[in-house]
mmCIF file of the C-alpha atoms, coordinates in Angstrom:
data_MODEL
# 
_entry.id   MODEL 
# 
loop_
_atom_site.group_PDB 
_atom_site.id 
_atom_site.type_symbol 
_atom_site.label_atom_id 
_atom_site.label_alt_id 
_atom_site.label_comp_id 
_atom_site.label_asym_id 
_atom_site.label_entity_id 
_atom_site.label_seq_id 
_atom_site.pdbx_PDB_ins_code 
_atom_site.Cartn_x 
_atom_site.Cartn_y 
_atom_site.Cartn_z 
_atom_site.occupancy 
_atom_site.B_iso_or_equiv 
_atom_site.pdbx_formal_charge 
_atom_site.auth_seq_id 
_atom_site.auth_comp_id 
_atom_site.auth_asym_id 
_atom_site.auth_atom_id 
_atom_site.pdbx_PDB_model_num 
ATOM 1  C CA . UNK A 1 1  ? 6.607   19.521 -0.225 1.00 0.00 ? 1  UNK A CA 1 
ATOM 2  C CA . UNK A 1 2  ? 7.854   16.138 -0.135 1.00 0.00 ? 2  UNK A CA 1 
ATOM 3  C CA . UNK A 1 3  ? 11.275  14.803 -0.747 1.00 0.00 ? 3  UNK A CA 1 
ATOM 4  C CA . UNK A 1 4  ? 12.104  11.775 -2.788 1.00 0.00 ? 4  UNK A CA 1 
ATOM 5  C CA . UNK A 1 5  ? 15.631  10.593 -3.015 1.00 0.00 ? 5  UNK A CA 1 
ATOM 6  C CA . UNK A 1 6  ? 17.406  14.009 -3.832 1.00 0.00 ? 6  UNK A CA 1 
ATOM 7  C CA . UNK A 1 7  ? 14.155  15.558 -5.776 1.00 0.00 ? 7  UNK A CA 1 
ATOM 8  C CA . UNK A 1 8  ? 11.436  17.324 -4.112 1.00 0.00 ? 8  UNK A CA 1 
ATOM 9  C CA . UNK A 1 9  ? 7.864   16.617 -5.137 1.00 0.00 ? 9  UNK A CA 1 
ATOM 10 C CA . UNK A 1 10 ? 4.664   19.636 -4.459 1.00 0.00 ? 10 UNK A CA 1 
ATOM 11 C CA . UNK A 1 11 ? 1.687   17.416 -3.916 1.00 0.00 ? 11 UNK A CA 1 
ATOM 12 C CA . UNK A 1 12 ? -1.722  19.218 -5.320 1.00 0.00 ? 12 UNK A CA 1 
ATOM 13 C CA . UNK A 1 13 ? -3.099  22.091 -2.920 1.00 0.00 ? 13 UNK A CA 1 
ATOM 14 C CA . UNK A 1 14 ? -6.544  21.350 -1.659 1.00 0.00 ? 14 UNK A CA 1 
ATOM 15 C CA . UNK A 1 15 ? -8.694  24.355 -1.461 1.00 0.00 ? 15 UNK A CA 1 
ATOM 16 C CA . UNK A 1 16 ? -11.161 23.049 0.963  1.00 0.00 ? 16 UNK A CA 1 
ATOM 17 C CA . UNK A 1 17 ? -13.882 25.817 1.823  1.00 0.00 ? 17 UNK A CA 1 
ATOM 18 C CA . UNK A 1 18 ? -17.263 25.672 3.805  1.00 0.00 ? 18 UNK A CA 1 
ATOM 19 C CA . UNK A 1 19 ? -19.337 26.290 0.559  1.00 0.00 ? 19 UNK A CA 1 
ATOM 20 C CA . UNK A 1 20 ? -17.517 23.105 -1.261 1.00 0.00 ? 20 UNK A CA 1 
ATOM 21 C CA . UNK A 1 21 ? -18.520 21.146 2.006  1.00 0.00 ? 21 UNK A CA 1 
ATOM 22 C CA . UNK A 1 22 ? -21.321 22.330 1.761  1.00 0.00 ? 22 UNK A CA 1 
ATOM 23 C CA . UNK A 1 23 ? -22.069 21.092 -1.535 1.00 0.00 ? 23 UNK A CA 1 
ATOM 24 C CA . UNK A 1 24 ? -20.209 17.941 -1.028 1.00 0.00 ? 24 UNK A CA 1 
ATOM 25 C CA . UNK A 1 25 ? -22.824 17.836 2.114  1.00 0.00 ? 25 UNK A CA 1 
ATOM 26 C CA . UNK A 1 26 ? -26.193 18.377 0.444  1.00 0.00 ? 26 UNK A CA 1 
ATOM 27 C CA . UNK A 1 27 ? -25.112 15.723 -2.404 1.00 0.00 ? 27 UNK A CA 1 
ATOM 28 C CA . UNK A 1 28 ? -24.511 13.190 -0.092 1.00 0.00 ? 28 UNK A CA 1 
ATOM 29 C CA . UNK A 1 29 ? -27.644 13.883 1.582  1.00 0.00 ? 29 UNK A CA 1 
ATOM 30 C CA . UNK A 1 30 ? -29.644 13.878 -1.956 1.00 0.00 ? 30 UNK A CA 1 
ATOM 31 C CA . UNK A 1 31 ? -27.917 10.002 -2.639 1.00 0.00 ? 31 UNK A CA 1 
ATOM 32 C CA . UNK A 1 32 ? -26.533 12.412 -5.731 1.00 0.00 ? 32 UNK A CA 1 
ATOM 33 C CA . UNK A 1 33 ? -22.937 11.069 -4.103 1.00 0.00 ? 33 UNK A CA 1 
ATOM 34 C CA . UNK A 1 34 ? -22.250 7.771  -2.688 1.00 0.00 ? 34 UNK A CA 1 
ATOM 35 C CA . UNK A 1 35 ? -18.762 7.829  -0.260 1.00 0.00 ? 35 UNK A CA 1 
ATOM 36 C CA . UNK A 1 36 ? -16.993 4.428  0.254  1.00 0.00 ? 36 UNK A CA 1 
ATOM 37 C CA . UNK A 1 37 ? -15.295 3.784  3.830  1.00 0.00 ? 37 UNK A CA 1 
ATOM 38 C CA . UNK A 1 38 ? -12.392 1.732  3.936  1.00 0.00 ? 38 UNK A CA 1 
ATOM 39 C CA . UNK A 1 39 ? -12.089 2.195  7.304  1.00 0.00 ? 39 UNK A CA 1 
ATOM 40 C CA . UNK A 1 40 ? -13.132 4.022  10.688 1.00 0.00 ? 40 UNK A CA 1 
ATOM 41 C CA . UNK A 1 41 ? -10.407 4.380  13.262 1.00 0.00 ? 41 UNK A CA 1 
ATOM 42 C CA . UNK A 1 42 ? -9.991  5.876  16.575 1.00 0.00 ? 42 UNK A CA 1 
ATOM 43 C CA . UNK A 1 43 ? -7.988  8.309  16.991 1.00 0.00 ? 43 UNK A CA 1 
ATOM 44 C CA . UNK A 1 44 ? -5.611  6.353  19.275 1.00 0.00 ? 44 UNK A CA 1 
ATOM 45 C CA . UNK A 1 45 ? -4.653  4.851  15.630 1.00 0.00 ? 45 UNK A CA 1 
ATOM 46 C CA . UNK A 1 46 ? -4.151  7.917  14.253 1.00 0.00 ? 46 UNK A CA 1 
ATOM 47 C CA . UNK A 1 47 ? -0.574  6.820  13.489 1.00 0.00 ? 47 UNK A CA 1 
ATOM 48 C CA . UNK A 1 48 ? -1.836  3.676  11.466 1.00 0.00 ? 48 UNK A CA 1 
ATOM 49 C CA . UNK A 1 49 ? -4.552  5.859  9.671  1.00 0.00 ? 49 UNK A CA 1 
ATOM 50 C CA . UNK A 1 50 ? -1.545  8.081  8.387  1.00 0.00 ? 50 UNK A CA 1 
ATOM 51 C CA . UNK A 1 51 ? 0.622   4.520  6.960  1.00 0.00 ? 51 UNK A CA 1 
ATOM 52 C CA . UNK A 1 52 ? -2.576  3.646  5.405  1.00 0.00 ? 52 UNK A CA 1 
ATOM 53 C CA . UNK A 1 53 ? -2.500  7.212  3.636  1.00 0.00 ? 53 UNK A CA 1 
ATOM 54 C CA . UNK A 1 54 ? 0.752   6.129  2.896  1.00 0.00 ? 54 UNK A CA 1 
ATOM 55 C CA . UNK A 1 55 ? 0.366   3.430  1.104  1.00 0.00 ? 55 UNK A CA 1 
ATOM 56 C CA . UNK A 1 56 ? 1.980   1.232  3.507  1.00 0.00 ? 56 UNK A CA 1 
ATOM 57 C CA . UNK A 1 57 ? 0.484   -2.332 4.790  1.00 0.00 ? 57 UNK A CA 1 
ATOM 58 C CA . UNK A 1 58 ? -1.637  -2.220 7.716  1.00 0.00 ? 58 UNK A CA 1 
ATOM 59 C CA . UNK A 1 59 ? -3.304  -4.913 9.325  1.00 0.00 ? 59 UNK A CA 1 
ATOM 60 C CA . UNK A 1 60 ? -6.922  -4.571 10.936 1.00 0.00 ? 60 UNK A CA 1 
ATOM 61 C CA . UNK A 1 61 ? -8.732  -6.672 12.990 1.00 0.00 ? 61 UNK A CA 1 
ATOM 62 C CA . UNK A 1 62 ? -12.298 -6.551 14.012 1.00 0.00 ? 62 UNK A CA 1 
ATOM 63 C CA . UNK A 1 63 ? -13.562 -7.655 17.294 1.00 0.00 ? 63 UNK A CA 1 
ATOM 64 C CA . UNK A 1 64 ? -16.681 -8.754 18.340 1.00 0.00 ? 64 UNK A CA 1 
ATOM 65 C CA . UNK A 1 65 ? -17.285 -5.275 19.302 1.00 0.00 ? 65 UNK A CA 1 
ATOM 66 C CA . UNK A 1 66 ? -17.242 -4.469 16.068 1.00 0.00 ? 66 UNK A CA 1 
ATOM 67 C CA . UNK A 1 67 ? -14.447 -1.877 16.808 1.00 0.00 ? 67 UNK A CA 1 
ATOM 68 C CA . UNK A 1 68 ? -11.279 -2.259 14.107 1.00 0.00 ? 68 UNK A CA 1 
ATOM 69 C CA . UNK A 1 69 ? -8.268  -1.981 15.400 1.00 0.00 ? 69 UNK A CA 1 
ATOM 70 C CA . UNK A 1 70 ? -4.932  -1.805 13.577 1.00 0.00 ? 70 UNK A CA 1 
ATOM 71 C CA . UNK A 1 71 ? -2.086  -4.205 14.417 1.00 0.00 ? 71 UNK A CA 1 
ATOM 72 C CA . UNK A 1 72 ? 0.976   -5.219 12.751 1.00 0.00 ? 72 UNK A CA 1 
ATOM 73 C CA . UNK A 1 73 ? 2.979   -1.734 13.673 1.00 0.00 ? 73 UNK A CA 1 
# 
């Protein structure tokens, strides 16, 4: 649940099971599915990862490394 102002809100239950993945999986590998990546983080930015869920404005660089990292906290 998640409250807004006074209100509370029930977002939509995902039923995730290994046989959907599974699917999900064997599309992807068939090109039957194409995913789009906004962006990979480590888990070090796991906090900025969960603000971009959010909605909120993040700010990533990428180095030379080709590593993004989040700034802008």
């Amino acid at each position: 649940m998640i409250r807004v102002g006074g209100d509370v809100e029930r977002r939509p239950r995902v039923d995730v099971t290994t046989e959907r993945l599974r699917v999900i999986a064997e599309l992807i590998d068939r090109g039957e599915l194409t995913t789009y990546v906004g962006a990979v983080l480590p888990v070090s930015d796991t906090r900025d990862a969960h603000m971009m869920l959010e909605g909120r404005r993040v700010v990533l660089n990428v180095d030379t490394a080709h590593e993004i990292k989040a700034t802008g906290h």
